[in-house]
C-alpha positions as CSV (number, residue, x, y, z in Angstrom):
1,X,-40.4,-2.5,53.8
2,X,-41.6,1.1,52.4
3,X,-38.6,2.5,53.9
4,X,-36.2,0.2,52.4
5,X,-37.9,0.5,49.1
6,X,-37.7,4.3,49.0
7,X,-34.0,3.8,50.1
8,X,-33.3,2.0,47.4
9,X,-35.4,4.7,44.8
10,X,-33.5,7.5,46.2
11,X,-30.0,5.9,45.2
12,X,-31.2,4.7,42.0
13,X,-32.6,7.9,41.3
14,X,-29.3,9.7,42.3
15,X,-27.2,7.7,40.2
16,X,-29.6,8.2,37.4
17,X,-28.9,12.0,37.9
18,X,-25.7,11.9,38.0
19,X,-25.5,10.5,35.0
20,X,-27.1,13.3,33.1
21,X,-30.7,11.9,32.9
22,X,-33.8,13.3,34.8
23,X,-36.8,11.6,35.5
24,X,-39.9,12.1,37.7
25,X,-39.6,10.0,40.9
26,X,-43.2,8.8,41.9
27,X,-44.2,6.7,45.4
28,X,-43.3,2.8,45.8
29,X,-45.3,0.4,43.4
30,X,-45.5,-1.3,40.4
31,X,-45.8,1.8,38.7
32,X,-42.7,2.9,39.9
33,X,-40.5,0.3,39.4
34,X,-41.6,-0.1,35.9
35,X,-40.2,3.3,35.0
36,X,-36.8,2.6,37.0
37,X,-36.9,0.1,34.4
38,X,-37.5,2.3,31.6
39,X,-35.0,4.9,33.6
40,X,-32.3,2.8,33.8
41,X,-32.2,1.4,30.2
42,X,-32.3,5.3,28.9
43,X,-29.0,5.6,30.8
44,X,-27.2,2.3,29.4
45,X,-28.2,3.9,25.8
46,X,-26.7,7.0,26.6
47,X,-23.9,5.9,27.6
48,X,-23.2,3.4,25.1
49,X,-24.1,6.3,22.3
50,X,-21.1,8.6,24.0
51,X,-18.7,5.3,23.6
52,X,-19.6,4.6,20.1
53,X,-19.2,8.3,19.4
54,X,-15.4,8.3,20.8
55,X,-14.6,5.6,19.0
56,X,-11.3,5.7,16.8
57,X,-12.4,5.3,13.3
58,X,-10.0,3.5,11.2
59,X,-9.7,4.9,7.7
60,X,-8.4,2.6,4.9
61,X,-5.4,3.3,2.6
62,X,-7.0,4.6,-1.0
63,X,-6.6,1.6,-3.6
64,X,-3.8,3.8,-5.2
65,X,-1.1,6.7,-5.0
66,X,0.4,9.2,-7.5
67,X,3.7,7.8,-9.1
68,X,6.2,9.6,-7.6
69,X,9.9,8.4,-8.6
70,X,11.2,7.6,-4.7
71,X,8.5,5.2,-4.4
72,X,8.9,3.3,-7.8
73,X,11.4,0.0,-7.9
74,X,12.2,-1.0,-11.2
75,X,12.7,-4.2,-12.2
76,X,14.5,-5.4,-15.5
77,X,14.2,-8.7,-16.2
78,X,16.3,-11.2,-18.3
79,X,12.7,-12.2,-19.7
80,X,12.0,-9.4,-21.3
81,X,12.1,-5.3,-20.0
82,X,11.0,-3.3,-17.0
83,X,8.6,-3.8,-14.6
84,X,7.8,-0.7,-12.8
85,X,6.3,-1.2,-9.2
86,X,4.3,1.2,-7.0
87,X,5.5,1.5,-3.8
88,X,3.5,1.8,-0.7
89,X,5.6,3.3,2.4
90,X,2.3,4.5,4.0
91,X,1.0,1.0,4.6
92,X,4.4,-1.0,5.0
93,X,7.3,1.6,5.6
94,X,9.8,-0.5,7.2
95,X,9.0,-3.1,4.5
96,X,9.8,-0.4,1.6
97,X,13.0,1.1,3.3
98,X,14.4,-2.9,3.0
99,X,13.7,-3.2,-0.3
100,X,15.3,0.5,-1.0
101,X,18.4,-0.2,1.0
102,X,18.9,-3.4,-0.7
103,X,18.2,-2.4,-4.5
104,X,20.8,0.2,-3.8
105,X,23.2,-2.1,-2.3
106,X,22.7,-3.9,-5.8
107,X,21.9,-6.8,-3.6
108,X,18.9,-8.3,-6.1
109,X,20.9,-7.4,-9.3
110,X,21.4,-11.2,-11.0
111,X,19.3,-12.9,-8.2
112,X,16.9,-15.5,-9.7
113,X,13.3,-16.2,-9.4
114,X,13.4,-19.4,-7.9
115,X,10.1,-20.5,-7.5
116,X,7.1,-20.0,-9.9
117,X,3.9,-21.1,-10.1
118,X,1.3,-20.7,-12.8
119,X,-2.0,-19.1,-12.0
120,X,-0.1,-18.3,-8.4
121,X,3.1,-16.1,-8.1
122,X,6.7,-15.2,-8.9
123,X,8.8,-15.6,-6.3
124,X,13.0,-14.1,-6.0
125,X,15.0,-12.4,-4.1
126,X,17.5,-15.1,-2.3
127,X,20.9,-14.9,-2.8
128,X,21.4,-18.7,-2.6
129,X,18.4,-19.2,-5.0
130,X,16.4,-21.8,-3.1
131,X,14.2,-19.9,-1.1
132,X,16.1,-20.1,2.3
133,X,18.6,-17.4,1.8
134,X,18.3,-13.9,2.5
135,X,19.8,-10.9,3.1
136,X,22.4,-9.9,6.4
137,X,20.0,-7.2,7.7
138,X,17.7,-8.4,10.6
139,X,14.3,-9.9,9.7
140,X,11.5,-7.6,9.8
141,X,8.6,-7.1,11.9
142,X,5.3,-8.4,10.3
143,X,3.7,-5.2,8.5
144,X,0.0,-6.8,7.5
145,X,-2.6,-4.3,6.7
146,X,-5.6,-4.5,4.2
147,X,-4.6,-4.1,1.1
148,X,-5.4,-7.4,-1.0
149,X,-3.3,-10.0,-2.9
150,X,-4.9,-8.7,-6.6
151,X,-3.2,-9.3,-9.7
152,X,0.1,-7.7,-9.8
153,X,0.1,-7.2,-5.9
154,X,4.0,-7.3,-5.0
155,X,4.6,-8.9,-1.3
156,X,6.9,-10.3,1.2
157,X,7.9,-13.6,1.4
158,X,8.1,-15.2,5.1
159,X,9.0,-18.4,6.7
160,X,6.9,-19.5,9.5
161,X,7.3,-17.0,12.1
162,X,5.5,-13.8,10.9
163,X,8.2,-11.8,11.5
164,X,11.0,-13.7,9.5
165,X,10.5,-10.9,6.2
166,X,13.9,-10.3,5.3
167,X,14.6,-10.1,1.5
168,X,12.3,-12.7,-0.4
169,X,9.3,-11.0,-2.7
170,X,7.1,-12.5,-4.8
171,X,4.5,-10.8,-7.5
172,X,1.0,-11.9,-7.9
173,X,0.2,-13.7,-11.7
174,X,-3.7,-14.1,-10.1
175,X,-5.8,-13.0,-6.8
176,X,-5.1,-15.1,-3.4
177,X,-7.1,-13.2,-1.5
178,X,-6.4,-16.5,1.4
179,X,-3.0,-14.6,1.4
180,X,-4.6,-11.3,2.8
181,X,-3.2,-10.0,6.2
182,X,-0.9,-13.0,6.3
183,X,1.7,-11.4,4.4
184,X,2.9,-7.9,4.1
185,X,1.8,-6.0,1.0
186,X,4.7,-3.4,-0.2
187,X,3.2,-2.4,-3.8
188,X,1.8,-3.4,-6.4
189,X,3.1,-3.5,-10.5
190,X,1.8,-0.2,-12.5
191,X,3.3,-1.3,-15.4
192,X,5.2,-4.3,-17.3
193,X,2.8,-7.0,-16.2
194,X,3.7,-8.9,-19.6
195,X,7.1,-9.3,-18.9
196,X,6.4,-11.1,-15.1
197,X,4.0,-12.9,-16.9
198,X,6.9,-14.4,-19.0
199,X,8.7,-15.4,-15.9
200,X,10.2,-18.7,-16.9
201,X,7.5,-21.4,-14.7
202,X,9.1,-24.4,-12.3
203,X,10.1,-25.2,-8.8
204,X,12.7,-24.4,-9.5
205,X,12.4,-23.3,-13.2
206,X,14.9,-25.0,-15.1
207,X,16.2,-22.1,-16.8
208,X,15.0,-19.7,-14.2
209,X,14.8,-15.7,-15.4
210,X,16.8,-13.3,-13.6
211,X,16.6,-9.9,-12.5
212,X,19.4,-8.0,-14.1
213,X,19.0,-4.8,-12.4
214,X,17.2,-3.2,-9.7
215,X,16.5,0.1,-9.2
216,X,14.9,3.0,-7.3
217,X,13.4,5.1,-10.2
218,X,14.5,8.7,-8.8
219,X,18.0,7.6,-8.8
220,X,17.9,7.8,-13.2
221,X,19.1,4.6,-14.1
222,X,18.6,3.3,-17.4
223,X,17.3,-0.1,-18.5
224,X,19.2,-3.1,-18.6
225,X,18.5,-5.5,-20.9
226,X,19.9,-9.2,-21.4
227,X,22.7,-9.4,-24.1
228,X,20.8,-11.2,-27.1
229,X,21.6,-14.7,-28.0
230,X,24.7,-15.2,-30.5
231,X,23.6,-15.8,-34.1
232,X,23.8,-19.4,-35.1
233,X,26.9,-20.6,-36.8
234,X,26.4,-21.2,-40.9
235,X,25.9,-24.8,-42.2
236,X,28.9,-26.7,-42.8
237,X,29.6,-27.1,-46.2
238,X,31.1,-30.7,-47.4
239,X,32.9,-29.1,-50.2
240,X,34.5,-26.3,-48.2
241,X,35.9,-28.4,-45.9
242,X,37.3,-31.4,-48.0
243,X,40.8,-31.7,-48.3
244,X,43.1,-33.2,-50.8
245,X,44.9,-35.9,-49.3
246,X,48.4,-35.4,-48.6
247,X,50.7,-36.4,-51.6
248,X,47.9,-37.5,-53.6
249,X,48.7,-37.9,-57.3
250,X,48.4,-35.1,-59.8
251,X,45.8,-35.8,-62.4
252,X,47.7,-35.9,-65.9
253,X,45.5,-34.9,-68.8
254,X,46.5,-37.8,-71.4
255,X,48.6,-37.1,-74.5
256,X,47.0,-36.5,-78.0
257,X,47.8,-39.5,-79.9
């Protein structure tokens, strides 16, 4: 039994040293087994320490980026000017590339925003303007990352598959934050928040506003906006428009008697 015992201290005890801890080895006993213990558990700490300290930390996106001109799609809207919009190739690059290749295809100039819900989003970017079109390009592989669905917050629109992004958008009027890493965030609206806020409302809106030109900032093109309303026509006058009758008899002024 003693001999077994010591077999079995001398292998733990060489395992213990080759894992870079060194301890005092003692005769068999209580005593002895208590510090195996004690051993043993020194080692499992160590080596979890080293794994902890090889971990990969992930570091998060900052909240914003300078404005640089490449990474800004402009937006001019039919209900009222531009909306600028921030994008964000560093967390969704394939995502931004679609939307650059397509803006300068002119592929959203006069699409609609077919669905809009108050207090929710803006939705636009289908071609047949009932949220099932899209564009010819392949869909796109799902891009989530952590950025949330704020205010303003510009994302993809999917169907049910996660990787069925192809050229649907909508804009954020209010946080979703149930929408976070369930739909890829592409950028975020730095400035003209008013005039997606006057987005005409309905499922579909029934006169739904349009964007009239899309555009990659760096490429200089100037603002479009929608041609205004023609003036109303002036009041009919019943005067101007009475007309003698045909043949009607001369009025005579009577003779002086």
């Amino acid at each position: 039994m003693r001999f077994t015992s010591a077999l079995k201290t001398v292998a733990i005890g060489f395992a213990l040293t080759a894992s870079g801890v060194a301890f005092a080895q003692g005769g068999g006993g209580g005593g002895n087994a208590e510090e195996m213990k004690k051993a043993e558990a020194a080692v499992r700490a160590q080596d979890n320490a080293k794994s902890l300290g090889t971990e990969t930390v992930v570091k998060l996106p900052p909240a914003t980026v300078p404005a640089d001109p490449q990474n800004i799609w402009d937006l001019d809207l039919s209900s009222g000017g531009r909306v600028r919009i921030q994008l964000r190739p560093d967390i969704a690059p394939n995502h931004v590339e679609r939307i650059k290749e397509l803006t300068r295809q002119g592929f959203y100039n006069g699409l609609k925003f077919h669905r809009v819900i108050p207090g929710f989003m803006a939705q636009g970017g289908d071609p047949k303007g009932d949220g099932t079109g899209g564009s010819q390009l392949p869909d796109l592989k799902a891009e989530f990352n952590v950025m949330p669905h704020l205010r303003g917050t510009v994302s993809m629109a999917r169907a049910q598959s996660e990787d069925s992004a192809n050229s649907q958008f909508f804009i954020v009027l209010l946080p979703r934050m149930q929408l976070d890493k369930k739909y890829t965030v592409f950028g975020r609206v730095i400035e003209g928040m008013q005039y997606v806020d006057a987005i005409h409302q309905g499922e579909p809106p029934a006169d739904p506003t349009v964007i009239l030109q899309a555009s990659i900032e760096s490429d200089g093109k100037p603002p479009v906006t929608a041609a205004p309303p023609p003036p109303p026509a002036p009041p009919v006058s019943i005067i101007d428009t009475a007309k003698p009758k045909v043949g009607a008899p001369k009025k005579v002024a009577p003779k002086k008697k």
